[in-house]
N, C-alpha and C positions, 0 to 999 in steps of 0.2 A: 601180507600175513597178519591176522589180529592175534593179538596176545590178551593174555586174561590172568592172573595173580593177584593174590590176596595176603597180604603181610598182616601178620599182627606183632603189637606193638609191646616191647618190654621197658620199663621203667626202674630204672638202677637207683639202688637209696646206698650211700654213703654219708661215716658220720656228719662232717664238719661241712657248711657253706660259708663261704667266704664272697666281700663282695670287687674283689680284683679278679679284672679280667684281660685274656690272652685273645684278641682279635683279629682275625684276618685281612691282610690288606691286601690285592692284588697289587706288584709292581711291573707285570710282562703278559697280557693279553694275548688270547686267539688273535691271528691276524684275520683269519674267515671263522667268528663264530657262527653257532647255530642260533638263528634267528626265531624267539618264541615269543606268541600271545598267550597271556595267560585270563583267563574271563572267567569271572563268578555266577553262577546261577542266581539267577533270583528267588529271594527268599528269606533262608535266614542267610543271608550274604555277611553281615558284620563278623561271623564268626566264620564262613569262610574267607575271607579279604584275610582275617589273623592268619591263619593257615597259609593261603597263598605266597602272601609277603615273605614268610617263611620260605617257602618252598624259592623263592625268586631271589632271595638274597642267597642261600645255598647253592642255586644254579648261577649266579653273578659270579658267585665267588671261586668256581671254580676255572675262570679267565676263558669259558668255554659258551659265553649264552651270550645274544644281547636278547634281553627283555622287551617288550615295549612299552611305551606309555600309553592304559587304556586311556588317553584322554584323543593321543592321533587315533584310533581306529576307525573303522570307518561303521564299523555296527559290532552287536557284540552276542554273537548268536548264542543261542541255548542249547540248540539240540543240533547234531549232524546233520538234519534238513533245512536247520536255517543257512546255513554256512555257503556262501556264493565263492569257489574258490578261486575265480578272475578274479574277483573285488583284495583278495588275499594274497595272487599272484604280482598283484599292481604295487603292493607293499613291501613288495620280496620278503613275504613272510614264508617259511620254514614247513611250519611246525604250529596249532594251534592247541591249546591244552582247555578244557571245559571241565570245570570242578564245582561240585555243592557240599557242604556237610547237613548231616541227620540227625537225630536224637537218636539213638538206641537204649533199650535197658540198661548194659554194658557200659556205656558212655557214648563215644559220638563214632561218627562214620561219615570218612572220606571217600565219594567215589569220584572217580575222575576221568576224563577220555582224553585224548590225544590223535589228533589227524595230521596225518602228511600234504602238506598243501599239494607239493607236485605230482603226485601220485594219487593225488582226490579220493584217497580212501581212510579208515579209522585203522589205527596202529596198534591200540593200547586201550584197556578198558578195566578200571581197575577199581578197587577198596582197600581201604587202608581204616585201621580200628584204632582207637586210643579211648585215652581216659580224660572225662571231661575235663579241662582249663590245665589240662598238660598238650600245647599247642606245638611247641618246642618239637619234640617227638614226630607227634603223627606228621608235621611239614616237614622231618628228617625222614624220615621213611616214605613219603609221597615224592621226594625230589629225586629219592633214590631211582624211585622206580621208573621219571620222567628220564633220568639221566641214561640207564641202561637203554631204554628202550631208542630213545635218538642216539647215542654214540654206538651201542652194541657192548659199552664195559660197566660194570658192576658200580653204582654209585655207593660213596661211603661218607654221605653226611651223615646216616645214622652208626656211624661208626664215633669211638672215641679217643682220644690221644692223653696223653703222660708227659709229665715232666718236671724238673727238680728245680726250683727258684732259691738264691740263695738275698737276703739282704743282709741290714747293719745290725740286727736284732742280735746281742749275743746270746740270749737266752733258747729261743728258735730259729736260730740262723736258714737254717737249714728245712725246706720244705717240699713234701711230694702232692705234686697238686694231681688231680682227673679233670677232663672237661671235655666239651662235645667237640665233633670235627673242626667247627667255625670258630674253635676257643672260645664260647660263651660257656654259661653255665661250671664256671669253675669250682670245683671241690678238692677239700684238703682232706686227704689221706695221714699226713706224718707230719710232724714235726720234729725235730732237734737240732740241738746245738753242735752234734758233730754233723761229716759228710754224708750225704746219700747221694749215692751213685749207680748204674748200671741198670734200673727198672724194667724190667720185662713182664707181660701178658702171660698169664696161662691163653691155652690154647682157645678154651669158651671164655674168655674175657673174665672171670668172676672172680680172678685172686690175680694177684700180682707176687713179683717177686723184684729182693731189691738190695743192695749192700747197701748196708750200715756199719759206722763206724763208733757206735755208743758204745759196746764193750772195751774200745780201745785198739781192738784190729779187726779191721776188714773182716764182715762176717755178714751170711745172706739169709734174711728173715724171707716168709713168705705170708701173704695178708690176706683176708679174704676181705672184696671189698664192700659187699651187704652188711656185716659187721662190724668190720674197723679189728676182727681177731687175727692176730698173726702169733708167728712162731720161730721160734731161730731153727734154719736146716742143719745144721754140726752140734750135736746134744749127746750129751752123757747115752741114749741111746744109740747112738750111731756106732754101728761095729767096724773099729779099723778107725777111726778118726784119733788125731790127736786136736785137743781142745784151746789150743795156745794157738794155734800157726792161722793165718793167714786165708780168708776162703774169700773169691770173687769171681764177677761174670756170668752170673747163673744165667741160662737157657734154657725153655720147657723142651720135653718132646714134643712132637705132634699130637698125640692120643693123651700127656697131661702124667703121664705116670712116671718120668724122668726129668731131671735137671745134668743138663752138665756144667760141669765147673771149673774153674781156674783154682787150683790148689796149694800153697808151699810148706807140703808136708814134709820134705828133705831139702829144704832150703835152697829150691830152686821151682820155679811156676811151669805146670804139669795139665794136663785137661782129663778130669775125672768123669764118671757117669754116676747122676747117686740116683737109687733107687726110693722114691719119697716115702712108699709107704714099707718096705722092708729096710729103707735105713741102712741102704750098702752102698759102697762104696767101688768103682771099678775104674781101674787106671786104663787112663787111653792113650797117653804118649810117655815120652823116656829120652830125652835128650837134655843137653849139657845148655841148650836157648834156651831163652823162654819160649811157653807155649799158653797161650791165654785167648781169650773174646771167639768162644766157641760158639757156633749156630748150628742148627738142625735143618738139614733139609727139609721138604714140608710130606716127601714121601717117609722120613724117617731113616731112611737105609745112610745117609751121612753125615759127618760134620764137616764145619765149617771153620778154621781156628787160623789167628796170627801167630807166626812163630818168627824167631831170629835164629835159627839154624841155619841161616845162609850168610849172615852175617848183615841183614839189614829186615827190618818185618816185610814180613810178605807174607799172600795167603799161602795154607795146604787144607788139603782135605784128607777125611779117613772114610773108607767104607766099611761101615759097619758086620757089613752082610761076611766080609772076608776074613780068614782065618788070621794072614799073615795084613795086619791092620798099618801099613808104612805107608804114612802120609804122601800125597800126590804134591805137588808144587803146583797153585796154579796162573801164579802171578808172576811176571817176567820182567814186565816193561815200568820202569819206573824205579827209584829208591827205596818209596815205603808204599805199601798197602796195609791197610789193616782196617778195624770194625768194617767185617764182611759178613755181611748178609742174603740168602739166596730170596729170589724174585718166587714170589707166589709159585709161581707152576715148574721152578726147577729150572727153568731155560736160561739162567745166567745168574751173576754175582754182582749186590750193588755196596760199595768201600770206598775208604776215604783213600787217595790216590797224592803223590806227590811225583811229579817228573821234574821240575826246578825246583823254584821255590816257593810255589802253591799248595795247600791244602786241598782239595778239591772233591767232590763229589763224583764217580765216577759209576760207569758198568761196564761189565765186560758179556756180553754170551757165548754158552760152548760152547756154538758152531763156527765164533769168529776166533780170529789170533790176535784184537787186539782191543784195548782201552779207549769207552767212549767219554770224557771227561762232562758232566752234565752243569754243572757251576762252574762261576770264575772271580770267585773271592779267594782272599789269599790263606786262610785260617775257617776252613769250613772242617764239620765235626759231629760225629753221631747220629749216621745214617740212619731212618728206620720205614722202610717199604709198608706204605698201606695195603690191604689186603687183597685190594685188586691189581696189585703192580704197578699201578700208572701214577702215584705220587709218590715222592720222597719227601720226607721232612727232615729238618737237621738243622746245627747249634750254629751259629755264626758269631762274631763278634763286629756292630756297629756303632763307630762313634763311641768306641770305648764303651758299649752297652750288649749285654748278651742277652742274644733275643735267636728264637725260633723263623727259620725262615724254609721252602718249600719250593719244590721243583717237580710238572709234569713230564712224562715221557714226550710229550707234544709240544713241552717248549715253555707254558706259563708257568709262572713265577710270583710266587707270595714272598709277604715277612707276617709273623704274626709278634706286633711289639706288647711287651707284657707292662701295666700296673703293678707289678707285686715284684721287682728288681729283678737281678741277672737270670736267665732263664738256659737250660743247658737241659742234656739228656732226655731227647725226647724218646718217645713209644709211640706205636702205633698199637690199637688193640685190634681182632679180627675182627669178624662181619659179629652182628649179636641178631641174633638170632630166636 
């Protein structure tokens, strides 16, 4: 089957660049990756090789490609007619990719193709637009579309991640950085001297939300990130709010037009629904536990929320859709679950898990009864599911050093160690679009 799409390319501006950066290391490899050539047209080649390189370090890095070295090849064809696919098959090569860039008005233009060696036919046929000497980008968006096309799942290098670095600085101790999937390209969002915690994506990636502790309690601004404007969500306008107590764990809806929250208006933590732009306020639970780190499912109809109503955390869910709103139980096995998260398409739940004395990264889906544990460190922490499901990223602690580290549903296994000190609370943002 050929396929055919055409991505164009968006360029995110935030205030502050900083030159520390958060890099991806693979430490647990495909055992059988997909085997890819990747070949430049001739021409203007120097500027597609930039592009390329790009595109092959983003396919390396997801523990899923081996590359090869144009220097073994044995020719380096141009068009689908040059292409002998025995001389291809003798290589056990895959998968071939043929790519040039163009000048346009616009700026420049990636087209690219892609053949299946053992099936001697063209796969993939594609353009990809960007803005001139923004190279970065258009080889996030071209690897994207190399990756879907050979596995059949949504590639998310043009995707971006979050997260909170603290060092010795007592002035801005405290820092919320953005950067692209590979952890290059890092950007500072915030700084201060007290804590930020709990970061969350609006649903189109274009504001975040995030507790801060500058007022002196726990309370959740929300930013937009082309600007650098934010705003505190508990304001003198909000009807029903008291202005003193405690607000954390913000969550978007789906559609962007809600946050739920962790609340201690009665001096005990409750999961509220606030309404952003009418500034209301709606209580979702009522128990003598706590009840906090609420998610949204991504159809909308439920949450997701830690409670100790049972006498140790463990997940419940609420459905929305229901009149009489009493929390399901859906966690069984184990002492603690909590920061739980639903997987892209609903079909299960990915939490931090504890059956001994592990920390762990787990999932469970709804069709099974039981906990799949996906890490095996002992202090693992702050799940956050990329938007195609199939990576986890989350907080670890090595060698006394906190640093972001990452887990396939297929088994490979990153650390991404940071320049810029202890690295915690990651995010994933959605597809951008």
């Amino acid at each position: 089957m050929k396929l055919y799409s055409k991505f164009l390319l968006i360029i995110l501006i935030v205030p502050i660049k900083v030159d520390a950066q958060t890099v991806i290391d693979i430490t647990q490899g495909s055992e059988d990756p997909y085997r890819l050539a990747i070949i430049a047209k001739e021409g203007n080649q120097k500027q597609t090789q930039k592009v390329l390189s790009i595109v092959s370090q983003d396919l390396k890095r997801t523990g899923e490609f081996y590359i090869f070295d144009n220097k073994l090849l044995l020719s380096l064809p141009q068009t689908e007619e040059d292409i002998e696919y025995r001389e291809w098959r003798l290589l056990n090569c895959d998968f071939i990719l043929i790519a040039d860039i163009q000048e346009t008005v616009a700026g420049i233009q990636l087209s690219y193709e892609i053949f299946d060696v053992a099936n001697k036919e063209k796969i993939r046929s594609s353009k990809v637009y960007g803005i001139t000497d923004r190279f970065r980008q258009l080889g996030h968006y071209a690897s994207d579309g190399v990756y879907e096309t050979i596995t059949g799942i949504p590639g998310i290098a043009s995707t971006r991640i979050m997260y909170v670095t603290q060092t010795s600085d007592s002035k801005s101790k405290f820092q919320l950085f953005i950067a692209d999937a590979d952890g290059l390209n890092e950007q500072l969002l915030l700084r201060s001297s007290e804590p930020i915690i709990s970061p969350v994506w609006s649903p189109d990636s274009s504001k975040v939300a995030y507790v801060s502790f500058e007022t002196g309690v726990a309370n959740v601004f929300i930013q937009e990130i082309a600007t650098g404007k934010r705003f505190s969500v508990i304001n003198k306008k909000c009807n029903d709010c008291r202005f003193n107590e405690q607000i954390s764990s913000p969550a978007w809806s789906p559609d962007g037009k809600y946050l739920s929250l962790t609340l201690y208006q009665d001096g005990n933590a409750e999961i509220y629904i606030f309404n952003i732009n009418k500034k209301l306020l709606t209580r979702m639970t009522n128990h003598y536990g706590i009840d906090t780190e609420s998610k949204w499912s991504n159809n909308g109809r439920k949450l997701l929320f830690t409670s100790g109503r049972s006498g140790s955390p463990q997940l419940y869910e609420i459905d929305l859709r229901k009149l009489n709103k009493r929390p399901k139980r859906l966690t069984f096995e184990g002492n603690y679950n909590a920061k739980g998260s639903y997987l892209p398409d609903d079909s299960g739940i990915v939490f931090v898990h504890r059956a001994t004395n592990k920390f762990q990264i787990a999932i469970k889906y709804f069709d099974d009864n039981f906990v799949i544990p996906l890490t095996e460190s002992k202090m693992d922490e702050s799940p956050s599911v990329a938007p195609n499901g199939n990576v986890i990223i989350y907080a670890i602690t090595e060698n006394n050093q906190d640093i972001l580290a990452g887990v396939t549903l297929g088994g490979v296994k990153f650390r991404l160690p940071s320049a810029s000190g202890q690295v915690r609370e990651p995010a994933w943002s959605g597809f951008l679009n």
